[in-house]
Backbone atoms as SQL, in Angstrom:
CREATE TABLE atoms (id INTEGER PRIMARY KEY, chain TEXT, resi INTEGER, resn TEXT, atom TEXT, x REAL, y REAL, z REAL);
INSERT INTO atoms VALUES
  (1, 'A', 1, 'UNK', 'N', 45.821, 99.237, 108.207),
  (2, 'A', 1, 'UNK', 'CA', 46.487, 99.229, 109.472),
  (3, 'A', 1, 'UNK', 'C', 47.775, 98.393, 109.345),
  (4, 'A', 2, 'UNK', 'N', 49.156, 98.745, 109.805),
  (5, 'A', 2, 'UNK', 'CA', 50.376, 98.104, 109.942),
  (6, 'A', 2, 'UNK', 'C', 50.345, 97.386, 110.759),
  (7, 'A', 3, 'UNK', 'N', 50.766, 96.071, 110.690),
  (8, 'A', 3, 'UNK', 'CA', 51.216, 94.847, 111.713),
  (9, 'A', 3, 'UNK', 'C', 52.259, 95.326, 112.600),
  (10, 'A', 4, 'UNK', 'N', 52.475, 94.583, 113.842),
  (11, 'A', 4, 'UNK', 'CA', 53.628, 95.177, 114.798),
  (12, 'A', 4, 'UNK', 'C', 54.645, 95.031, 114.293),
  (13, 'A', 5, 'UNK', 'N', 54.635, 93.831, 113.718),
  (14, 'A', 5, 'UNK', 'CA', 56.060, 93.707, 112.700),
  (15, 'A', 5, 'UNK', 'C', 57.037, 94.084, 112.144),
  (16, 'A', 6, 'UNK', 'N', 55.806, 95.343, 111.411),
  (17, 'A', 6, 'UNK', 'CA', 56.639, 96.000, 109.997),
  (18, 'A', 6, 'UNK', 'C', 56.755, 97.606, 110.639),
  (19, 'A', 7, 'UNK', 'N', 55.974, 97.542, 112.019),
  (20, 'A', 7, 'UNK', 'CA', 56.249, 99.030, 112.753),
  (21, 'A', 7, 'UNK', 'C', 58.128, 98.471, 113.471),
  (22, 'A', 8, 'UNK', 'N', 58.064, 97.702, 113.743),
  (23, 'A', 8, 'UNK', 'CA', 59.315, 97.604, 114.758),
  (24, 'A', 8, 'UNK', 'C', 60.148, 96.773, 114.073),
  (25, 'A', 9, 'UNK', 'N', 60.595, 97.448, 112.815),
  (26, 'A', 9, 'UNK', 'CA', 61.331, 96.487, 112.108),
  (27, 'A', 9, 'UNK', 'C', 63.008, 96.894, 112.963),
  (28, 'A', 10, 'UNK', 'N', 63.641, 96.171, 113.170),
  (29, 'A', 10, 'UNK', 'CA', 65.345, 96.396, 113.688),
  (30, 'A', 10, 'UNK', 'C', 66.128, 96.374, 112.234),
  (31, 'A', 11, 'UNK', 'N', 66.491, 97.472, 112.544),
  (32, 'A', 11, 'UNK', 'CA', 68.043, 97.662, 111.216),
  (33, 'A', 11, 'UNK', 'C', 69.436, 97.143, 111.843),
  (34, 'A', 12, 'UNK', 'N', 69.423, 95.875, 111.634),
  (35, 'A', 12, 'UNK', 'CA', 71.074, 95.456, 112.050),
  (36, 'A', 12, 'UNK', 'C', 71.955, 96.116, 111.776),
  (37, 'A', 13, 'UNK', 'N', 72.601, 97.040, 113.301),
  (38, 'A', 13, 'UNK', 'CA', 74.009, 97.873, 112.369),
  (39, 'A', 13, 'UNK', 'C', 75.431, 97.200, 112.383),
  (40, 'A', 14, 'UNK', 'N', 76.083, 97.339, 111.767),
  (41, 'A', 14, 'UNK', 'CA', 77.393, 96.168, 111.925),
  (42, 'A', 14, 'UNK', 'C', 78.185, 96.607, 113.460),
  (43, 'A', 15, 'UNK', 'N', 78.679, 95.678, 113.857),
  (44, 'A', 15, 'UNK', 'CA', 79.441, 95.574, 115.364),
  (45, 'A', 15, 'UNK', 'C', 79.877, 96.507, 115.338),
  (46, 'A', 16, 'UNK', 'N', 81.016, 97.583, 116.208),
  (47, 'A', 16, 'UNK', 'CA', 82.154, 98.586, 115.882),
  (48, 'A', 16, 'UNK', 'C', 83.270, 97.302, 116.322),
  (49, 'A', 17, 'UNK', 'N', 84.007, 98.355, 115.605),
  (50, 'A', 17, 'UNK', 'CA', 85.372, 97.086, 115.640),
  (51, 'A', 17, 'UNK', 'C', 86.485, 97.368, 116.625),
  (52, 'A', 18, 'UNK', 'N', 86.333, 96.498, 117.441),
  (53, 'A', 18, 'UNK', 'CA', 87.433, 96.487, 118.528),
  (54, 'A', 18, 'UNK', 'C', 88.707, 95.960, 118.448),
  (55, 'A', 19, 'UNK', 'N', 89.765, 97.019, 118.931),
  (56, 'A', 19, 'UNK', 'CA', 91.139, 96.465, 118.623),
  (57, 'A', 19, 'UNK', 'C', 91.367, 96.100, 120.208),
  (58, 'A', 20, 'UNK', 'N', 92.217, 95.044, 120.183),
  (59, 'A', 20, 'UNK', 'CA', 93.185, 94.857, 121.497),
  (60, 'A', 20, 'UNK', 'C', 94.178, 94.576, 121.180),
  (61, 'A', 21, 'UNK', 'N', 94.912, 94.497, 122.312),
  (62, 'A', 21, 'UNK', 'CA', 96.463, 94.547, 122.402),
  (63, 'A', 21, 'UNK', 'C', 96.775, 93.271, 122.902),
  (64, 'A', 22, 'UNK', 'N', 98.272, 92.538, 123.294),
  (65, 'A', 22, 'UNK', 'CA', 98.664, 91.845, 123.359),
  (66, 'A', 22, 'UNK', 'C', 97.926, 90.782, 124.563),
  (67, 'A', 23, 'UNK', 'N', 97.722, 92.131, 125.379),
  (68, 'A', 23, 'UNK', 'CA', 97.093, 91.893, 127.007),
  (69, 'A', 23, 'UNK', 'C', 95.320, 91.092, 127.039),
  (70, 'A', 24, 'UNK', 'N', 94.914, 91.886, 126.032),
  (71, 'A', 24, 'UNK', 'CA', 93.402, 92.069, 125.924),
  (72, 'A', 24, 'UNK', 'C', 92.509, 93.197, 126.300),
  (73, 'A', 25, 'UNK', 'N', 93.699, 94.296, 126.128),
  (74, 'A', 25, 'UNK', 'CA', 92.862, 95.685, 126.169),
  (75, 'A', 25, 'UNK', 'C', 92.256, 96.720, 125.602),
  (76, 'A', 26, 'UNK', 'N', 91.564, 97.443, 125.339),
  (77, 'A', 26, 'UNK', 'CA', 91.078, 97.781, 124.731),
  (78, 'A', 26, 'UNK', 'C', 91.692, 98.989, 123.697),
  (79, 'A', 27, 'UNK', 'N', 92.305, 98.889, 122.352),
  (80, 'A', 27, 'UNK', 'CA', 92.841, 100.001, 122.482),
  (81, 'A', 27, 'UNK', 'C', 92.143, 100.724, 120.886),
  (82, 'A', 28, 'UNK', 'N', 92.133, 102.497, 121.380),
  (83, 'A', 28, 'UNK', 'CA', 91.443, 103.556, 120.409),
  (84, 'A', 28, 'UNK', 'C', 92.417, 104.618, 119.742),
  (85, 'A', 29, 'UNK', 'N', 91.995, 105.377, 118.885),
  (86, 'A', 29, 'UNK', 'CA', 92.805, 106.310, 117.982),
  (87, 'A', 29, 'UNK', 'C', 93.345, 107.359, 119.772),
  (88, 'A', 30, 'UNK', 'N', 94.982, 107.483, 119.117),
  (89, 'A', 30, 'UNK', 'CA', 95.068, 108.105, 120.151),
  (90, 'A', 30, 'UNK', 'C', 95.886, 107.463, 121.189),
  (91, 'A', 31, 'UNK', 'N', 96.184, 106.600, 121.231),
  (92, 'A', 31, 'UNK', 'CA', 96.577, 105.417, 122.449),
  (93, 'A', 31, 'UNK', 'C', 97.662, 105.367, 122.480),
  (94, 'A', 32, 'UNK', 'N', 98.598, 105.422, 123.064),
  (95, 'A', 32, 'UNK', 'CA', 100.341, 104.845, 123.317),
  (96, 'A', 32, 'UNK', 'C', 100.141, 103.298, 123.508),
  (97, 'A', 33, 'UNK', 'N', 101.350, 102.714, 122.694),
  (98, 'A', 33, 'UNK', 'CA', 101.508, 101.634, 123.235),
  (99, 'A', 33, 'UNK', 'C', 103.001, 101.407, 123.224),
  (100, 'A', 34, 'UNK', 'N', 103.197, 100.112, 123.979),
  (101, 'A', 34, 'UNK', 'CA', 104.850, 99.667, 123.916),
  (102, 'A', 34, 'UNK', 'C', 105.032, 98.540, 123.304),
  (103, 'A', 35, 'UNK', 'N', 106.150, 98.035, 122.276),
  (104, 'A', 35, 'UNK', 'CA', 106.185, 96.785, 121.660),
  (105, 'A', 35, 'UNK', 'C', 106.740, 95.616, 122.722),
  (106, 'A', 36, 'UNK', 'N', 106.369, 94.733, 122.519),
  (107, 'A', 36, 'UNK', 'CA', 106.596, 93.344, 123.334),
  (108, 'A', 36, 'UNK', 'C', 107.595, 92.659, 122.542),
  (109, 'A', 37, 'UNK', 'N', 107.868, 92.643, 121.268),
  (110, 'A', 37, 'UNK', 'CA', 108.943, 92.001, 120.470),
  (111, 'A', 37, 'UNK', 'C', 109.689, 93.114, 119.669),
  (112, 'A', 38, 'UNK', 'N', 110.957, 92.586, 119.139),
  (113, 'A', 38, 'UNK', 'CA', 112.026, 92.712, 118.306),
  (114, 'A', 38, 'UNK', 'C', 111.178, 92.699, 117.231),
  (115, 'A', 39, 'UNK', 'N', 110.830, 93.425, 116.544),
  (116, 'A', 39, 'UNK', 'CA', 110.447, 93.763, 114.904),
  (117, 'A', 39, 'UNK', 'C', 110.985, 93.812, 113.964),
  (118, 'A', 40, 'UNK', 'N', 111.416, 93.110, 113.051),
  (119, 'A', 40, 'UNK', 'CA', 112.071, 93.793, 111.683),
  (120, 'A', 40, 'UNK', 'C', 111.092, 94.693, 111.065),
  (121, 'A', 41, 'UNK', 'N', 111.362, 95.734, 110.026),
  (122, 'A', 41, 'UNK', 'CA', 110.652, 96.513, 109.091),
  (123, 'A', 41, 'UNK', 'C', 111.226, 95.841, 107.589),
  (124, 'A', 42, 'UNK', 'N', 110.117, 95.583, 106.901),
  (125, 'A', 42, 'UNK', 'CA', 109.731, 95.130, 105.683),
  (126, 'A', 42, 'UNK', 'C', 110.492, 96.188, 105.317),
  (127, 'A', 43, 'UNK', 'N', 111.511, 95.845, 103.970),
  (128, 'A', 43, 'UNK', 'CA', 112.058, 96.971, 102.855),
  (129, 'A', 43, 'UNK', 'C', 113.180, 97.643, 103.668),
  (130, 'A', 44, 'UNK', 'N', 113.402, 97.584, 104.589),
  (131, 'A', 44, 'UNK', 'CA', 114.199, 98.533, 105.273),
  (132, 'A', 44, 'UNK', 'C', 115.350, 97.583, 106.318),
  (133, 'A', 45, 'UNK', 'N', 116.279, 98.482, 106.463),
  (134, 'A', 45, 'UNK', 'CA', 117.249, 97.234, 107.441),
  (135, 'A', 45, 'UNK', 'C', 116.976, 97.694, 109.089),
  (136, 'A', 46, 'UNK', 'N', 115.734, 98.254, 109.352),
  (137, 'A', 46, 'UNK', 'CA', 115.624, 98.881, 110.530),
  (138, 'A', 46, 'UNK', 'C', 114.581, 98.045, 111.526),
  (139, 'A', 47, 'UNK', 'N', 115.483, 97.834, 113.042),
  (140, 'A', 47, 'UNK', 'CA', 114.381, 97.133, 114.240),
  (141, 'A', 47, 'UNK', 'C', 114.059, 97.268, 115.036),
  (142, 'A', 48, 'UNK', 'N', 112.729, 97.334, 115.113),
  (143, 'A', 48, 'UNK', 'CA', 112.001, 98.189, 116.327),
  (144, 'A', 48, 'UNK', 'C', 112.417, 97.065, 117.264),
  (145, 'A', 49, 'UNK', 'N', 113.519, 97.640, 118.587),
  (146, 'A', 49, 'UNK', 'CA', 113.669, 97.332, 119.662),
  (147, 'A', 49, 'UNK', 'C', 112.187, 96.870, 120.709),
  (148, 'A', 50, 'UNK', 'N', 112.033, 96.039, 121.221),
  (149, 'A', 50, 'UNK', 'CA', 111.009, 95.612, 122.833),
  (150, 'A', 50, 'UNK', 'C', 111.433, 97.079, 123.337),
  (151, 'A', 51, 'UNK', 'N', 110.147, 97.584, 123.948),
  (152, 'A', 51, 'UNK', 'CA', 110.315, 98.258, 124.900),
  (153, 'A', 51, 'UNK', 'C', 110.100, 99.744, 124.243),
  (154, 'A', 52, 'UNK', 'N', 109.639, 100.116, 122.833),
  (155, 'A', 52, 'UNK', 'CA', 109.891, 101.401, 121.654),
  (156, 'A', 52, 'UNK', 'C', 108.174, 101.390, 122.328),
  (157, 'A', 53, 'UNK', 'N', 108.750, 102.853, 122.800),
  (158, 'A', 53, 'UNK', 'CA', 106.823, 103.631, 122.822),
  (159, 'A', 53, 'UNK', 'C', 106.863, 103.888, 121.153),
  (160, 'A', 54, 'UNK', 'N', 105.174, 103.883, 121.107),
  (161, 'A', 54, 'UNK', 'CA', 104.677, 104.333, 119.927),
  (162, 'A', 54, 'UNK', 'C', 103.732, 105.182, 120.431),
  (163, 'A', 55, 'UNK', 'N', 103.458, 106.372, 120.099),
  (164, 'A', 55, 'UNK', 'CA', 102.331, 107.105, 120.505),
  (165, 'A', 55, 'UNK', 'C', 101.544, 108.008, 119.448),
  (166, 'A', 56, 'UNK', 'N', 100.068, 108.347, 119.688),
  (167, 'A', 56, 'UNK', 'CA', 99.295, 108.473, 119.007),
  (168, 'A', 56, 'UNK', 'C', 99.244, 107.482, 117.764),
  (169, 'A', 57, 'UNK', 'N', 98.428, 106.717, 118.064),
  (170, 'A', 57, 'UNK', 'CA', 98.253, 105.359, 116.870),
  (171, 'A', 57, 'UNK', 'C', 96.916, 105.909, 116.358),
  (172, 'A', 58, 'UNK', 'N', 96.889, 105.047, 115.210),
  (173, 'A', 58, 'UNK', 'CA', 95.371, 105.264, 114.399),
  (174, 'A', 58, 'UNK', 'C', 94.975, 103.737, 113.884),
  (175, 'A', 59, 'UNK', 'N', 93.493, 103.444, 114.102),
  (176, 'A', 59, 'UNK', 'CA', 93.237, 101.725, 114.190),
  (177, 'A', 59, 'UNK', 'C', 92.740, 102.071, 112.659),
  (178, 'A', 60, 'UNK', 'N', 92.621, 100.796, 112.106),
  (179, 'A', 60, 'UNK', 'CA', 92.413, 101.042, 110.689),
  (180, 'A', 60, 'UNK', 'C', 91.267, 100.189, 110.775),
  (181, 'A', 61, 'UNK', 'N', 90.635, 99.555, 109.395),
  (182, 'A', 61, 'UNK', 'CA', 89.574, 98.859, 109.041),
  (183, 'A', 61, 'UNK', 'C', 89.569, 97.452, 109.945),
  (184, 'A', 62, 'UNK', 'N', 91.292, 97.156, 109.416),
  (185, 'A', 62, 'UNK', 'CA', 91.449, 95.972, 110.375),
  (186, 'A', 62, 'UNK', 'C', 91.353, 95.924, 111.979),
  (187, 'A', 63, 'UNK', 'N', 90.721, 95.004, 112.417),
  (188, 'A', 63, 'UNK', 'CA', 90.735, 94.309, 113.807),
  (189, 'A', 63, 'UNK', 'C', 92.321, 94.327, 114.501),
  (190, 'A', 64, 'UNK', 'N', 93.433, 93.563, 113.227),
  (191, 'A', 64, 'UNK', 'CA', 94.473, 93.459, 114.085),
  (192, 'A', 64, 'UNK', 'C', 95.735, 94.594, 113.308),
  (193, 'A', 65, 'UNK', 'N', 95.292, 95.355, 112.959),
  (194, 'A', 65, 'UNK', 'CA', 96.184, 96.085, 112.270),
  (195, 'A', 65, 'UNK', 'C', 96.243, 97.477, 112.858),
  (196, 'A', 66, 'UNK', 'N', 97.549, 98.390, 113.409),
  (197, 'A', 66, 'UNK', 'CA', 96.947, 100.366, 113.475),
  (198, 'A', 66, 'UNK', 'C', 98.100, 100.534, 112.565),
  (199, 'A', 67, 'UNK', 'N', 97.780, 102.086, 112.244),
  (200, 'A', 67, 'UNK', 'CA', 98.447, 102.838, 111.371),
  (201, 'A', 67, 'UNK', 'C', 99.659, 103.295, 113.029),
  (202, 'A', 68, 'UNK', 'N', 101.024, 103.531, 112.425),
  (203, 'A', 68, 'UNK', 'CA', 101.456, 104.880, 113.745),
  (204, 'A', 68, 'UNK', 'C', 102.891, 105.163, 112.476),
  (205, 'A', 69, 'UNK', 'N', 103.658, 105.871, 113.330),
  (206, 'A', 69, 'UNK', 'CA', 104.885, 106.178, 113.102),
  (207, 'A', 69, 'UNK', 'C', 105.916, 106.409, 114.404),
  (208, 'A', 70, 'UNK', 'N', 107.079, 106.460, 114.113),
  (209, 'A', 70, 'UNK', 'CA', 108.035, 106.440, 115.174),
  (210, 'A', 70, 'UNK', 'C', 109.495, 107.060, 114.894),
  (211, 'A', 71, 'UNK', 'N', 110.185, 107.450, 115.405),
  (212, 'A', 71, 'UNK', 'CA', 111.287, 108.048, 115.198),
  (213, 'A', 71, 'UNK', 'C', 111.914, 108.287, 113.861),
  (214, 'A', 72, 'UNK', 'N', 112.013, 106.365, 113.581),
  (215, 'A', 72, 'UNK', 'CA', 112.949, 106.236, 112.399),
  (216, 'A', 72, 'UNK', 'C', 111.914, 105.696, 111.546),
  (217, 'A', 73, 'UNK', 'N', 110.781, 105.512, 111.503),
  (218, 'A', 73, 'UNK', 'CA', 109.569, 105.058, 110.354),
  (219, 'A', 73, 'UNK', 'C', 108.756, 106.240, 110.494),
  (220, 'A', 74, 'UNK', 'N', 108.272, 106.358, 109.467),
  (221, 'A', 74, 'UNK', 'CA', 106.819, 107.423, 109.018),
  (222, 'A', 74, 'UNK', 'C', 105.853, 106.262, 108.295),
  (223, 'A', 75, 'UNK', 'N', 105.005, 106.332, 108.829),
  (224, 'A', 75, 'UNK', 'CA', 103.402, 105.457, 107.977),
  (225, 'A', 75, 'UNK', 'C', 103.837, 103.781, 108.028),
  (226, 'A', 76, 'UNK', 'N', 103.976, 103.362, 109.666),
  (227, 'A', 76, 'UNK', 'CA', 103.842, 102.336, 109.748),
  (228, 'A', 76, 'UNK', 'C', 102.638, 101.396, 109.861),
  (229, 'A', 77, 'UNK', 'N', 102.635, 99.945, 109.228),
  (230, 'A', 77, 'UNK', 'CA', 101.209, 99.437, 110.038),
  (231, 'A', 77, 'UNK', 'C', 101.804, 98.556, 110.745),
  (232, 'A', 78, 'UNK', 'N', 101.813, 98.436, 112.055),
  (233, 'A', 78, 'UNK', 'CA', 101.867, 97.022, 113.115),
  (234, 'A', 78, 'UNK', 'C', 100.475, 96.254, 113.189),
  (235, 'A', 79, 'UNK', 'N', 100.874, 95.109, 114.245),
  (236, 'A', 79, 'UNK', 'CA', 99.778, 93.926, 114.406),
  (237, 'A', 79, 'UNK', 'C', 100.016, 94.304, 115.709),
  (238, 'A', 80, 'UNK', 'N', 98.647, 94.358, 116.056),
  (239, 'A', 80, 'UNK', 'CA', 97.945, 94.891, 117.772),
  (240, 'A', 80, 'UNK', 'C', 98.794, 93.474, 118.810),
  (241, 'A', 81, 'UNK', 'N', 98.894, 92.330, 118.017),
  (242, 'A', 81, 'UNK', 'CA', 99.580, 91.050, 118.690),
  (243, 'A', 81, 'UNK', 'C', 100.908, 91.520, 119.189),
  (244, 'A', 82, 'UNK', 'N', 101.513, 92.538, 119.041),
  (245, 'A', 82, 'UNK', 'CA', 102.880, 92.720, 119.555),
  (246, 'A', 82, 'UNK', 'C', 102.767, 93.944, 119.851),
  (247, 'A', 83, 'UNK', 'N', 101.872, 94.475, 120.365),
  (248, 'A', 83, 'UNK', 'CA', 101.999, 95.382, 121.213),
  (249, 'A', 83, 'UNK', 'C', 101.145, 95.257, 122.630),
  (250, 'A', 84, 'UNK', 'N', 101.371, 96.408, 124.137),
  (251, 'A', 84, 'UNK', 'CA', 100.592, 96.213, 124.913),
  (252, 'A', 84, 'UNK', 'C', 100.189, 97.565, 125.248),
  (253, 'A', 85, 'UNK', 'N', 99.196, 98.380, 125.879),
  (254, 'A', 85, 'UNK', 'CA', 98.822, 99.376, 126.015),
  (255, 'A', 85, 'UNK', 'C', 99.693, 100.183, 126.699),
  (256, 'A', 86, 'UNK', 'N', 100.012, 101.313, 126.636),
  (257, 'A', 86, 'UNK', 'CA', 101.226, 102.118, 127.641),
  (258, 'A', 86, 'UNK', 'C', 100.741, 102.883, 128.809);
């Protein structure tokens, strides 16, 4: 006979990973957002203006990191810290 124990064992599944935005909102693949700061781009002499929609983003592994692109970038990663939901 099995103990209650080993009938009701719990499989810890890892958290899902929540991104937020500047605000504290919640944001998913799919999401517009607007930048809150002046950006430089790494390698490039180009700056994302305050106020640049980004739309359709993709959240990556990281917590504070999404994938997007925008006018004048293809395959950017931003920090969720400088942006706010649109």
């Amino acid at each position: 006979m099995a103990e209650w124990w080993e009938e009701d064992e719990e499989v810890e599944a890892e958290p899902a990973l929540v991104v937020r935005d500047s605000n504290g909102n919640i944001l998913s693949d799919g999401d517009s957002v607007t930048l809150i700061k002046d950006l430089k781009v790494k390698g490039s002499s180009i700056t994302l203006k305050r106020g640049t929609v980004i739309k359709n983003i993709r959240l990556t592994d990281d917590a504070q990191e999404i994938e997007c692109r925008t006018d004048k970038v293809k395959g950017l990663v931003l920090r969720a810290e400088f942006m706010k939901k649109a």
